[in-house]
PAKOL-16155 format. One line per field, with one value per residue: x, y, z of N, C-alpha, C in turn; residue number from 1; residue in three letters. Coordinates in Angstrom, 2 decimals. Atoms other than C-alpha are relative to their C-alpha. Layout:
neast	[X:...]
nnorth	[Y:...]
nup	[Z:...]
caeast	[X:...]
canorth	[Y:...]
caup	[Z:...]
ceast	[X:...]
cnorth	[Y:...]
cup	[Z:...]
seq	[NUM:...]
type	[ALA:...]
END
This chain:
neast	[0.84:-0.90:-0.18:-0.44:-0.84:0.73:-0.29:0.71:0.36:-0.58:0.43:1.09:0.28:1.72:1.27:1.37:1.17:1.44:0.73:1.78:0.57:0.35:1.32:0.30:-0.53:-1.44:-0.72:-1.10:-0.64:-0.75:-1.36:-0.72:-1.26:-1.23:-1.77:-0.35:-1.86:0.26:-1.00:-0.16:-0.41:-0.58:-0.19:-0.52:0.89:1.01:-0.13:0.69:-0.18:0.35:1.62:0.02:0.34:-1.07:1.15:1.14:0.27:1.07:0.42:1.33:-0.10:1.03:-0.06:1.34:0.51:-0.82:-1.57:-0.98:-0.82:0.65:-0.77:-1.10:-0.41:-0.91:-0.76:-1.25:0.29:-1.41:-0.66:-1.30:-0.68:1.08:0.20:0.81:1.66:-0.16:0.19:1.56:0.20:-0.14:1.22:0.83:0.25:0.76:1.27:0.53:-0.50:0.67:-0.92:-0.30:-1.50:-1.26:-0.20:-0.74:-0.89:0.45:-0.42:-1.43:-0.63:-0.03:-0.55:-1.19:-1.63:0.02:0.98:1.30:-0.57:0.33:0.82:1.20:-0.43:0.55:1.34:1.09:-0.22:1.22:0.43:0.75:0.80:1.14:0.84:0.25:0.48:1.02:0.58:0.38:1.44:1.43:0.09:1.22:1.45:0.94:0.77:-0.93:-0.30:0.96:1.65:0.53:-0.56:1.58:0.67:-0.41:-0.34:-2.34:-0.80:-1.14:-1.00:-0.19:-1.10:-1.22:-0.59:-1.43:-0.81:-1.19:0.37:1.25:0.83:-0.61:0.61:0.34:0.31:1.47:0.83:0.02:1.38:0.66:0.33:0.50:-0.08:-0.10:1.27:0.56:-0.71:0.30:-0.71:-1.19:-0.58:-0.07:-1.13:-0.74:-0.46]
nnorth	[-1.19:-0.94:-0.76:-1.15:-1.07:-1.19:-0.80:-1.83:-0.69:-1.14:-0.64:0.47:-1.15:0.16:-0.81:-0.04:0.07:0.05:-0.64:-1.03:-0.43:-0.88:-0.88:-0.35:1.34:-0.11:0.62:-0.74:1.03:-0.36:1.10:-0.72:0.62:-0.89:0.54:-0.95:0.47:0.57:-0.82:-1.53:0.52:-1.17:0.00:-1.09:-1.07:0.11:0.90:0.03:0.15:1.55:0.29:-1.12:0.84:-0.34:0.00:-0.17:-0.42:-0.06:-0.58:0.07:-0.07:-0.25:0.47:0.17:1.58:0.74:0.32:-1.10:-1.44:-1.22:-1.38:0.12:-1.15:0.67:-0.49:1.18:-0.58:-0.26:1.31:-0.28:-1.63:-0.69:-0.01:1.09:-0.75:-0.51:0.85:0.34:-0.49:1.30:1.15:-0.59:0.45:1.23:-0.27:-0.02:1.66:0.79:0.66:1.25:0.07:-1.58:-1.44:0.14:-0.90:-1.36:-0.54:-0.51:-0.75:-1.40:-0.20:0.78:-0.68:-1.32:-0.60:-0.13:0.35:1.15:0.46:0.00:0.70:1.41:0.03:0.59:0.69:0.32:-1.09:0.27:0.65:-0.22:-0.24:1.36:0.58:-1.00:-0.29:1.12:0.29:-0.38:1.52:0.81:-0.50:0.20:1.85:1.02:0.79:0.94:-0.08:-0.17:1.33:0.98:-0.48:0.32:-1.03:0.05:-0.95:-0.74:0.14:-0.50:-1.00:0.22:1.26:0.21:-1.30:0.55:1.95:0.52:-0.57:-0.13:0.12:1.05:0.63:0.22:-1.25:-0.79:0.65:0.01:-1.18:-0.41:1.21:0.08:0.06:-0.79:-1.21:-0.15:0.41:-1.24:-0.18:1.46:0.03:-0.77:1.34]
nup	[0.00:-0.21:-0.87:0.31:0.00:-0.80:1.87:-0.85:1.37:0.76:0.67:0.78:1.31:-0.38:1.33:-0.87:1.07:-0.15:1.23:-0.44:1.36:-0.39:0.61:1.16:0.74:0.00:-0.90:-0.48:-0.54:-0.24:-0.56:-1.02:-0.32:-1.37:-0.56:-1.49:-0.38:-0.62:-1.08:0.16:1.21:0.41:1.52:0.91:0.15:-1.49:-0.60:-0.10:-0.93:-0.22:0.75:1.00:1.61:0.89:0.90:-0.22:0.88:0.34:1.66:-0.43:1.09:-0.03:1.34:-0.29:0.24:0.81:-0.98:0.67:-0.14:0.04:-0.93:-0.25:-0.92:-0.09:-1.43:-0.52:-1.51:-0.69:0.89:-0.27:0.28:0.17:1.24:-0.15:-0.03:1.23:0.58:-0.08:1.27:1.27:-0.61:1.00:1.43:0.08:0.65:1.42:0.42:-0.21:-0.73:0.66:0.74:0.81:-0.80:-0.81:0.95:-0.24:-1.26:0.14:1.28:-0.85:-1.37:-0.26:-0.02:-0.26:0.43:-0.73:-1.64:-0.07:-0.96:0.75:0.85:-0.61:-0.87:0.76:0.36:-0.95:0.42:1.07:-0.50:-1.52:0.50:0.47:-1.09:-0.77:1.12:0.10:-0.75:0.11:0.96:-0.74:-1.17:0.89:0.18:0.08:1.54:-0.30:0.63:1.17:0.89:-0.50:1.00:1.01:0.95:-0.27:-1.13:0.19:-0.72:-1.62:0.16:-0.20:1.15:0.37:-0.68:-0.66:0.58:-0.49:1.70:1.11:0.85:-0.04:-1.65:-0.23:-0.10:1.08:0.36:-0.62:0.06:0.99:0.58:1.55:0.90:-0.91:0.54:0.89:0.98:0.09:-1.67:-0.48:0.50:-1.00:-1.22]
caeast	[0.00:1.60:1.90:0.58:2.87:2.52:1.66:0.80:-1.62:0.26:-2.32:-5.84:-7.88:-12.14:-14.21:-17.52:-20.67:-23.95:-26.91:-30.11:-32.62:-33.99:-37.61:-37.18:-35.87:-32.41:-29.81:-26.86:-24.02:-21.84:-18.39:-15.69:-12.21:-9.81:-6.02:-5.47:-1.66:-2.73:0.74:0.98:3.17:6.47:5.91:7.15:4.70:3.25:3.22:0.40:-0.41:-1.35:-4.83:-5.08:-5.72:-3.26:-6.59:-9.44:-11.41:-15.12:-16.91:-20.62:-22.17:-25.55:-26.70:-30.55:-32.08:-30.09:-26.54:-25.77:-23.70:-25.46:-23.33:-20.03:-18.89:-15.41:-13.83:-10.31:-10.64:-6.98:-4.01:-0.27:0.40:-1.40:-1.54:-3.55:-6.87:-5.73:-6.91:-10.67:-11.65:-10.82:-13.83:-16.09:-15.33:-17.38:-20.76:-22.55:-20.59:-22.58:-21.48:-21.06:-18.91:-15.79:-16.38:-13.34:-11.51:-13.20:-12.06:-8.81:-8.19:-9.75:-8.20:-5.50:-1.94:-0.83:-4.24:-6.26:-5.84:-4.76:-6.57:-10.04:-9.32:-9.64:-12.11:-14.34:-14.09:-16.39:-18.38:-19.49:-20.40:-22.75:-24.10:-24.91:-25.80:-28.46:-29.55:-30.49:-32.39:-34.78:-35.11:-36.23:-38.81:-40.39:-40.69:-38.48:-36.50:-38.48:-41.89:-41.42:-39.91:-43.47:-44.98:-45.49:-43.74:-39.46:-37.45:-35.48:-31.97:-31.06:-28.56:-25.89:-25.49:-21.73:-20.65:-18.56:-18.25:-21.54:-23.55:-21.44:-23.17:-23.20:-23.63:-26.07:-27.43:-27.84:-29.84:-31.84:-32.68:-32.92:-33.94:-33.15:-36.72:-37.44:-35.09:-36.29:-34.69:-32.32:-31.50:-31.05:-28.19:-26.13:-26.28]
canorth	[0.00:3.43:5.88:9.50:12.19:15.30:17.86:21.99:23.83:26.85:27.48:27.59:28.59:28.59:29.11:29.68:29.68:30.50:30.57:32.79:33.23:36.68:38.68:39.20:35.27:36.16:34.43:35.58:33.24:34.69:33.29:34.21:33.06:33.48:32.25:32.90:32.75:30.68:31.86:35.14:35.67:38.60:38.92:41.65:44.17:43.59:41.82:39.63:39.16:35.18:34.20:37.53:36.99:36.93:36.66:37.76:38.10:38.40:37.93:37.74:36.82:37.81:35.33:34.44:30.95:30.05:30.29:33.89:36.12:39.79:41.76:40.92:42.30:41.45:42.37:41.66:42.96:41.70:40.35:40.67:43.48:46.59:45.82:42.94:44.64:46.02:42.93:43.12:44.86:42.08:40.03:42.28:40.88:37.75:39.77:38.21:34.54:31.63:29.30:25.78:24.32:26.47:28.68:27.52:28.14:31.54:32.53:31.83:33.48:36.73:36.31:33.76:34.22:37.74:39.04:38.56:37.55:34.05:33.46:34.98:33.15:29.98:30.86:30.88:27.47:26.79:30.01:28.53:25.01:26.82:28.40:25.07:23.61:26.74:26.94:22.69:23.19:25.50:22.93:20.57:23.34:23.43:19.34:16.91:14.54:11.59:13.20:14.46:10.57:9.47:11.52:9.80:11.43:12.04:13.85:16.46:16.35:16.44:19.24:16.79:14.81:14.13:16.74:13.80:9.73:9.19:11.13:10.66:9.49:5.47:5.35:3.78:6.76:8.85:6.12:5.84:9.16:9.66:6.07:5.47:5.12:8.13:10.46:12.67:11.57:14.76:14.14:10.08:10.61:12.91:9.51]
caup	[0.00:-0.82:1.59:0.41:0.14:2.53:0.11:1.46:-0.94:-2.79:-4.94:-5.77:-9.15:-8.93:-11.99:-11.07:-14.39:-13.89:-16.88:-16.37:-18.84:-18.73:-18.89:-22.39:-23.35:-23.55:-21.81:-19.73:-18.66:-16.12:-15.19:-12.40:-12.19:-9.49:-8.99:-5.55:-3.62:-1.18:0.91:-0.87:-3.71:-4.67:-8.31:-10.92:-10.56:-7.01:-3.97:-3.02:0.57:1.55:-0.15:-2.40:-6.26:-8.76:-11.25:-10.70:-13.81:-15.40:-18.41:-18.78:-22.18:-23.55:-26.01:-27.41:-28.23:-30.72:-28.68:-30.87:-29.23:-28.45:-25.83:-24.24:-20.96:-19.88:-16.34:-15.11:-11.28:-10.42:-12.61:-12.61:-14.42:-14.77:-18.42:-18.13:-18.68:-22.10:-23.64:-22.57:-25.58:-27.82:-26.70:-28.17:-31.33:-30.23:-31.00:-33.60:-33.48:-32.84:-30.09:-31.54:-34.26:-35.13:-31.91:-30.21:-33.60:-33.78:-30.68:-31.20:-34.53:-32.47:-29.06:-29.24:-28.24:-28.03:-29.27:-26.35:-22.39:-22.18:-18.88:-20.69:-23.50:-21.59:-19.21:-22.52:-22.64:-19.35:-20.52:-23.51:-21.74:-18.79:-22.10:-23.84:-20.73:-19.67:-23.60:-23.39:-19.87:-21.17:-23.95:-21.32:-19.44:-23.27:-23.65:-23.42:-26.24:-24.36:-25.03:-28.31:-29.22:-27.93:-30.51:-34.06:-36.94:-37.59:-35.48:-35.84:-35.35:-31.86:-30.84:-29.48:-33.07:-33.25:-30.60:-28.63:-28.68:-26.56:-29.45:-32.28:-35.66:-34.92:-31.29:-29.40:-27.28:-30.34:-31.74:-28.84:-28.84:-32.36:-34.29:-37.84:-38.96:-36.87:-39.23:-41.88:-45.29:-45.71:-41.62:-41.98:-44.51:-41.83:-39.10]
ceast	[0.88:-0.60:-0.37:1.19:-0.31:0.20:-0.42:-0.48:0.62:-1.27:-1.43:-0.70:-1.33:-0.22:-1.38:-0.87:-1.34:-0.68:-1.12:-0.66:-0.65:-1.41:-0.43:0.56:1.40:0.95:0.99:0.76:1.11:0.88:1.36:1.23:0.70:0.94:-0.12:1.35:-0.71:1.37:0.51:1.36:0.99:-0.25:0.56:-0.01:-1.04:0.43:-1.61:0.25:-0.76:-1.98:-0.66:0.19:1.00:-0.72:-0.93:-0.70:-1.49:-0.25:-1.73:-0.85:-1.19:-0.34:-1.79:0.07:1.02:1.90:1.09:-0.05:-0.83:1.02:0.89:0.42:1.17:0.61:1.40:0.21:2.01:0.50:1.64:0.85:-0.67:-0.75:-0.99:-1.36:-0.42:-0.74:-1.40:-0.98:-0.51:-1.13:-1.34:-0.65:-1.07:-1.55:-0.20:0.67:-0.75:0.54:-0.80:1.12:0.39:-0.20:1.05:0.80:-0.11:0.73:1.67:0.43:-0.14:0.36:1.01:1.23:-0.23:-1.30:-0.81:0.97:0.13:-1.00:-1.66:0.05:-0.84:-1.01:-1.74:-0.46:-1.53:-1.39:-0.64:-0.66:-1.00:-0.85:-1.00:-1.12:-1.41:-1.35:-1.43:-0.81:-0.82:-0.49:-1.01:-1.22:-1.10:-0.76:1.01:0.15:-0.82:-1.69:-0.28:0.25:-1.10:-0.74:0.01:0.79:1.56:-0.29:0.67:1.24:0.49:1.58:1.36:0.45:1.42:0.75:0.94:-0.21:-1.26:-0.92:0.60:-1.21:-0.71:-0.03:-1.42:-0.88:-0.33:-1.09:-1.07:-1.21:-0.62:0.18:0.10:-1.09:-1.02:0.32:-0.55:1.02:0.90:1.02:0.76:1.43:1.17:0.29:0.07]
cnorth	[1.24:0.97:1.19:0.77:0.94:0.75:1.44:0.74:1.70:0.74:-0.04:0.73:-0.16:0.33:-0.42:0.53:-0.13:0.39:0.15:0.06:1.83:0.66:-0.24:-1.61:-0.13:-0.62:0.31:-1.03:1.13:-0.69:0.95:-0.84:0.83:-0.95:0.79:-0.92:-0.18:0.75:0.92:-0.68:1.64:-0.20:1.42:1.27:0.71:-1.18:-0.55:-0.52:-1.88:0.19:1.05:-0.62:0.57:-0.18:0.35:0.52:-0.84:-0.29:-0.92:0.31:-0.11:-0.37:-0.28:-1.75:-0.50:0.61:1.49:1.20:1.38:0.71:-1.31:0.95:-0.60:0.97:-0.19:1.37:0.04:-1.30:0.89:0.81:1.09:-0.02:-0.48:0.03:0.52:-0.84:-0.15:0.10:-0.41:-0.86:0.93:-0.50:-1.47:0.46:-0.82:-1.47:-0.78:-1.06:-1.43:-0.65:0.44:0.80:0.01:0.44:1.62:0.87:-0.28:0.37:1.54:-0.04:-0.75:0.59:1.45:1.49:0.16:-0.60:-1.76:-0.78:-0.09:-1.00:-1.71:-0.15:-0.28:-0.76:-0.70:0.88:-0.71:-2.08:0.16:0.68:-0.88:-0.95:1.04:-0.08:-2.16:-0.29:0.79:-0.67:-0.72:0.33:-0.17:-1.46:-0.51:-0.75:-1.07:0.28:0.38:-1.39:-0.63:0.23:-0.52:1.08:-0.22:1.19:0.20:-0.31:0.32:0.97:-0.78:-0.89:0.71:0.94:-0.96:-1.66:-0.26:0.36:-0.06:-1.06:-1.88:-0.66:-0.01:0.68:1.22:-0.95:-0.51:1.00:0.60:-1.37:0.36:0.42:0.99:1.68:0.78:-0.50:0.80:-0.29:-1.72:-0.07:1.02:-1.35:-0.90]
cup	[0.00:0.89:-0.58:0.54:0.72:-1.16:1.01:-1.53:-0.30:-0.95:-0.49:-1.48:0.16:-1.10:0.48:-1.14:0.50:-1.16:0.89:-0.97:0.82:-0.27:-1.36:-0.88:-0.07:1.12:0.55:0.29:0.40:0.73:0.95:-0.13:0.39:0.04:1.05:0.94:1.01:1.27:-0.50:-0.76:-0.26:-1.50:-0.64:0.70:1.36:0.83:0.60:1.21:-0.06:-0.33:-0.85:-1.31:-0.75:-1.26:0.34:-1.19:-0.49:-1.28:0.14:-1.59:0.17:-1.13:-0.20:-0.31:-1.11:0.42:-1.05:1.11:0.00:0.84:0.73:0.99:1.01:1.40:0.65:1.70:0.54:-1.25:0.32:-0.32:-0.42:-1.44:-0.54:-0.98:-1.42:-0.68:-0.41:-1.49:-1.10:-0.44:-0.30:-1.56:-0.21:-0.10:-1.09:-0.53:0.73:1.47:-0.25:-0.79:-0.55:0.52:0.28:-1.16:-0.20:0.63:0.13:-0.74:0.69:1.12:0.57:-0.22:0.04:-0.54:1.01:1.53:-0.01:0.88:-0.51:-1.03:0.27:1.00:-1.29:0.00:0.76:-0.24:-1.16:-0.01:0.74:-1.53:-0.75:0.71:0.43:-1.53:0.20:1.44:-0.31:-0.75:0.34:0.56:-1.39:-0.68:-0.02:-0.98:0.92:-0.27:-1.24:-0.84:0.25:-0.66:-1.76:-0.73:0.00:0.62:-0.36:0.48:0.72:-0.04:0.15:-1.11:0.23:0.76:1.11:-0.18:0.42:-1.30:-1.35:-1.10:0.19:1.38:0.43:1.03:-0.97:-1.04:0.47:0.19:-1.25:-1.23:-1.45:-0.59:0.37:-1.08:-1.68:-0.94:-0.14:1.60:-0.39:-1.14:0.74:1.21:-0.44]
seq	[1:2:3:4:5:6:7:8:9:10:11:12:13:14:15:16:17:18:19:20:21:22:23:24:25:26:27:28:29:30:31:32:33:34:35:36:37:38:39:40:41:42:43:44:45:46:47:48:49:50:51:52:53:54:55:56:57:58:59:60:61:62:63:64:65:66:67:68:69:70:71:72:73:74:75:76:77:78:79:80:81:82:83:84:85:86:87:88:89:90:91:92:93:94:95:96:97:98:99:100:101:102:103:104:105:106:107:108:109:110:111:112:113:114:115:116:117:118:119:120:121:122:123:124:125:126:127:128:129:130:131:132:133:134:135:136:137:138:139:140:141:142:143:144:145:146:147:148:149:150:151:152:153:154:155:156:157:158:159:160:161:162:163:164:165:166:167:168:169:170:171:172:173:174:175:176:177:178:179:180:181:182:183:184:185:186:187:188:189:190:191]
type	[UNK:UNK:UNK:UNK:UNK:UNK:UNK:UNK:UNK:UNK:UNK:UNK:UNK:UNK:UNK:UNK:UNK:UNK:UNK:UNK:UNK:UNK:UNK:UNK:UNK:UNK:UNK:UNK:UNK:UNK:UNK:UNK:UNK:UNK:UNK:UNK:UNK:UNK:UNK:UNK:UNK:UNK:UNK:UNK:UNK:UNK:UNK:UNK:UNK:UNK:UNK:UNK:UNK:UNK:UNK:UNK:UNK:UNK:UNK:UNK:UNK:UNK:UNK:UNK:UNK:UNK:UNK:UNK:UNK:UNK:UNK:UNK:UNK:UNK:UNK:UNK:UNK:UNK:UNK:UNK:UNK:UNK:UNK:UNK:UNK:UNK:UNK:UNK:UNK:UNK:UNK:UNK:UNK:UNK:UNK:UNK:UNK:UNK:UNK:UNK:UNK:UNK:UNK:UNK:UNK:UNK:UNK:UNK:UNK:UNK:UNK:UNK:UNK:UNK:UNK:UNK:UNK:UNK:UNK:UNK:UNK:UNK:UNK:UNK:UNK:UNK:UNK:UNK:UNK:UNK:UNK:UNK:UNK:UNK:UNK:UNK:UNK:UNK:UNK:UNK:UNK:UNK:UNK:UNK:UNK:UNK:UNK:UNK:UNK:UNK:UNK:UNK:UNK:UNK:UNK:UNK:UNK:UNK:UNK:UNK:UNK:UNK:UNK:UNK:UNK:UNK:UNK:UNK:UNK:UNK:UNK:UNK:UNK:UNK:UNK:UNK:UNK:UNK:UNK:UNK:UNK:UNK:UNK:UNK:UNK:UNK:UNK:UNK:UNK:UNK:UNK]
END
């Protein structure tokens, strides 16, 4: 039996996603990430005292039913050099892009590497799952894929075709969900 290791934590990081729908249908997904020096930290530009953030940064995306992009509001509260912040800006440019396939490319042609904040950057990443995730429970408050599969007729193609191995084109939750003899003719040549 091995023995753990004593270990002392140096460092923690939190991302924290919440989706809302709003009044008007619209959806918000706001996200928080923090690096924090657990025993405080001399760096460059600053010193951070023990459990103080060496990140602290926002972004809060305002998209409708179909997962497009409307407003963009980007925060960086604390980072390591006053510069940091310059970057926010950038993330603007995600008005008006869709979030699905070829966001993640998207997003890094406009904000990758020295174009944008790496930390934002990657905080997208969870940011555009809590949106996914918030977009597919209102989904469920309007009916569920089990009650509309109870309903004669084909079925549309479900949002998660081919978005990972469980749903991919010849798996068998994907044809559970959405049966062969279930698929319109234009849809049944796509699975």
């Amino acid at each position: 039996m091995d023995i753990p290791a004593t270990r002392r934590l140096v460092h923690t990081r939190k991302i924290e996603c919440h989706g809302y729908v709003r009044a008007d249908g619209m959806m918000e997904v706001e996200s928080v990430m923090r690096d924090i020096s657990v025993g405080g930290s001399d760096l460059f530009f600053k010193t951070l005292a023990p459990g103080e953030d060496l990140h602290h940064m926002q972004i809060t995306l305002t998209l409708d039913r179909s997962l497009v992009i409307h407003h963009v509001q980007v925060g960086t509260l604390a980072a390591p050099t006053p510069w940091c912040a310059e970057a926010n800006a950038v993330y603007d440019g995600l008005i008006g892009l869709q979030i699905g396939p070829g966001f993640t490319q998207k997003l890094r042609e406009l904000a990758g590497g020295t174009k944008g904040c790496t930390h934002l950057t990657e905080l997208m990443g969870p940011v555009a799952t809590t949106a996914f995730q918030t977009w597919h429970a209102l989904a469920r408050e309007t009916g569920s894929a089990r009650a509309a599969r109870a309903l004669p007729g084909l079925l549309p193609r479900p949002a998660l075709f081919n978005t990972c191995q469980a749903y991919r084109a010849d798996a068998k939750a994907l044809e559970a969900i959405w049966p062969l003899d279930r698929r319109a003719p234009s849809a049944a040549n796509e699975g």
